[in-house]
C-alpha positions, -999 to +999 in steps of 0.1 A: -124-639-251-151-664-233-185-643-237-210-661-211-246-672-222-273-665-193-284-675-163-255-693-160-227-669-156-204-697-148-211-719-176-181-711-196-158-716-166-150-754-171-127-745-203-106-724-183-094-757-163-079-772-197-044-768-205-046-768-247-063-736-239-047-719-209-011-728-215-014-716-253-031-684-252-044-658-227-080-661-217-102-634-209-136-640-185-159-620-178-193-615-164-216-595-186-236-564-170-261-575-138-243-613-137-223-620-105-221-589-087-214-572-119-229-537-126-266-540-128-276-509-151-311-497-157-327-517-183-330-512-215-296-522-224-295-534-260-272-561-278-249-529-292-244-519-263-234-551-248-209-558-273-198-520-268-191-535-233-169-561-244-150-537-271-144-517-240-128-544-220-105-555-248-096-519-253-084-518-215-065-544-217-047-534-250-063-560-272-060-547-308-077-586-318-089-617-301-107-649-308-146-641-293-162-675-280-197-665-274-221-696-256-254-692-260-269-654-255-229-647-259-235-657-292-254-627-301-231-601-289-201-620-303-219-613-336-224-578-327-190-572-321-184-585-353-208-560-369-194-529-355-160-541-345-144-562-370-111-552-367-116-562-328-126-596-337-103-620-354-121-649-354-160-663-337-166-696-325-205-698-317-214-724-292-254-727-302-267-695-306-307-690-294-335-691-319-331-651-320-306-647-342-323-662-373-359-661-360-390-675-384-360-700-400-363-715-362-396-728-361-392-744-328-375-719-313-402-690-325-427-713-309-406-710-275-399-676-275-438-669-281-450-690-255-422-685-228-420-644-233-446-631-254-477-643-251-469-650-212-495-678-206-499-689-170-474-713-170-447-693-190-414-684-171-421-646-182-452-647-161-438-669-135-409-643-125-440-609-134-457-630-103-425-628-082-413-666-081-380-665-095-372-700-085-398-719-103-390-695-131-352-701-133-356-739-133-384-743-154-368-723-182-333-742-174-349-770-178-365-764-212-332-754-225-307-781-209-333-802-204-341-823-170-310-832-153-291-804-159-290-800-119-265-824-117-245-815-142-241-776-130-235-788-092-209-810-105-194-791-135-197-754-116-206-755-078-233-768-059-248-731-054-247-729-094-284-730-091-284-704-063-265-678-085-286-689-111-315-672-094-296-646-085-291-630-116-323-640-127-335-600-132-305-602-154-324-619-176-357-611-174-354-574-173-325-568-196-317-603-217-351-615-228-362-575-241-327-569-255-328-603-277-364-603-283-357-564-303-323-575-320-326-579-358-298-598-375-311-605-408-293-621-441-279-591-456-257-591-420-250-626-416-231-618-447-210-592-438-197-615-408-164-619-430-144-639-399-141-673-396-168-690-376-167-718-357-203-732-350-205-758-321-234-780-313-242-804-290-258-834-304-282-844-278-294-808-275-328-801-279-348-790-320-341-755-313-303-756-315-300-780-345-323-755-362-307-728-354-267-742-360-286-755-395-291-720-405-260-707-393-243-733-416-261-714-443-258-681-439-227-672-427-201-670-454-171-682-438-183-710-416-168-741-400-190-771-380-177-789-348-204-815-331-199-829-304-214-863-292-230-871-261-236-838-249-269-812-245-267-772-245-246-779-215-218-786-237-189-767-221-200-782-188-202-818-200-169-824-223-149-792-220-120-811-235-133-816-262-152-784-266-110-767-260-092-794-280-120-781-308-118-743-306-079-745-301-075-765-333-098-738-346-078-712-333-048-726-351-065-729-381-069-692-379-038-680-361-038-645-345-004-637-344+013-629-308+035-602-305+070-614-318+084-606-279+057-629-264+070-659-249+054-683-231+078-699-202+089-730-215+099-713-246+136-706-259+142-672-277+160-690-303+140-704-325+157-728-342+164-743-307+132-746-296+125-766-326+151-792-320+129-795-290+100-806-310+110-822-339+130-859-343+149-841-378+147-803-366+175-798-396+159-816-421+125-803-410+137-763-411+154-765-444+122-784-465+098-765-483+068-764-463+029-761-478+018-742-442+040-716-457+033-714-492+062-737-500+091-716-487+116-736-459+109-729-424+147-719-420+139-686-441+111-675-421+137-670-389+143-630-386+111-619-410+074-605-403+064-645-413+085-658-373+054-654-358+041-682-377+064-702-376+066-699-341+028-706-335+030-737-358+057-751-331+031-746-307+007-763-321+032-795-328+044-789-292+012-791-279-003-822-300-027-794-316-011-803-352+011-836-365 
């Protein structure tokens, strides 16, 4: 599940045009309350509730667990949901969380917050959009983020309106986003009960703030994993979104969620024993070795018991080029 950051609802939408993700597992996008025509409820609307939201939409569509990819802001309810949802969510990757999730261990990002939202100076982007220019606000506080060419980059990555929407759901932000963050607690003692795996992706050209803040997420969280990527800002699902899928798949397979043993994909044989001779130079030789994956038992045996799924999802990963 692709949890959006904000402003940009769109800004996950680049990973949905790679095929390591789309052919291997079914994504789920969505815009979050007053994004994109979305339901724009009275404000306040608080991080619980958010990631109530998203419990709700996996419950409708019958998802007992999923992988929650939260980017930016998403970050935060992806934690959430972690919170008071764990058996909803299997695993978290966490594409550079804001400087509210770990606050005074951000120094950069405190200093940010205070002058954008709080204090609300005369050339702050709180009291920009309080004064009714939403445009200068948007792209002065886009710009601080994703720094000063990040207009290209969404015209050509999204769509040349990008900006447009952008401005759009500015009220989004403002009036539900900036309080809701800016009154979220998420202190050590429940970093610590975030028992998932965690993926934590940074961009290496992105600005202080993010390095901080990915620093301290290193540290906290128990069961952490790091992915950087070079070359890229806090776009970074806009500017390599292979690499950003060929990292949370491998991820992803790292921490398989099993697929229910009837769930085939369409290039896939029911036998499995066929579809590894598909795969695999020595399919024979290959099945009836004892294999470390599975704690040194031979593929062959695993054919018929509650340990197929995993077998099955390790083909897809050779298949695919997501393991050797």
């Amino acid at each position: 599940m692709l949890v959006h950051g904000s402003i940009l609802a769109d800004g996950l939408a680049p990973l949905l045009k790679v095929p390591i993700l789309t052919q291997h597992y079914r994504v789920i996008r969505y815009y979050r309350c007053g994004f994109d025509g979305s339901t724009h409820l009275i404000p306040p609307v608080s991080i619980a509730q958010q990631a109530g939201h998203c419990r709700a939409l996996l419950r409708y569509l019958n998802i007992k667990r999923a992988h929650i990819v939260g980017y930016d802001y998403g970050c935060l309810i992806a934690l959430q949901l972690a919170l008071d949802a764990p058996e909803a969510a299997h695993s978290l990757a966490l594409l550079e969380p804001p400087p509210l999730v770990l606050g005074d261990d951000v120094p950069s990002g405190v200093q940010l917050v205070e002058e954008q939202f709080i204090k609300k100076g005369e050339t702050s982007v709180q009291k920009m959009y309080e004064e009714g220019k939403k445009v200068e606000a948007t792209d002065t506080f886009l710009r601080l983020v994703y720094g000063q060419g990040y207009r290209e980059v969404i015209d050509r990555a999204l769509s040349p309106n990008a900006f447009d929407l952008a401005v759009k759901d500015a009220d989004a932000f403002f009036q539900i986003e900036v309080p809701a963050g800016l009154g979220w607690s998420f202190p050590f003692e429940a970093a610590q009960r975030i028992k998932q795996p965690v993926l934590a992706v940074l961009g290496a050209d992105s600005i202080p703030l993010f390095h901080e803040a990915h620093g301290m997420v290193l540290k906290w969280l128990p069961k952490v994993e790091e992915l950087v990527l070079p070359n890229v800002t806090h776009l970074l699902p806009m500017m390599n979104p292979q690499s950003l899928a060929e990292g949370l798949a491998k991820f992803f397979v790292r921490h398989q969620l099993p697929l229910a043993a009837s769930t085939l994909f369409d290039d896939e044989m029911d036998d499995l024993k066929n579809e590894v001779r598909t795969v695999l130079d020595d399919p024979d030789s290959w099945l009836n070795t004892p294999n470390d994956r599975f704690a040194g038992k031979k593929p062959i045996d695993l054919i018929g018991t509650k340990e197929e799924q995993q077998l099955r999802d390790l083909i897809r990963a050779i298949k695919h080029g997501m393991v050797a």
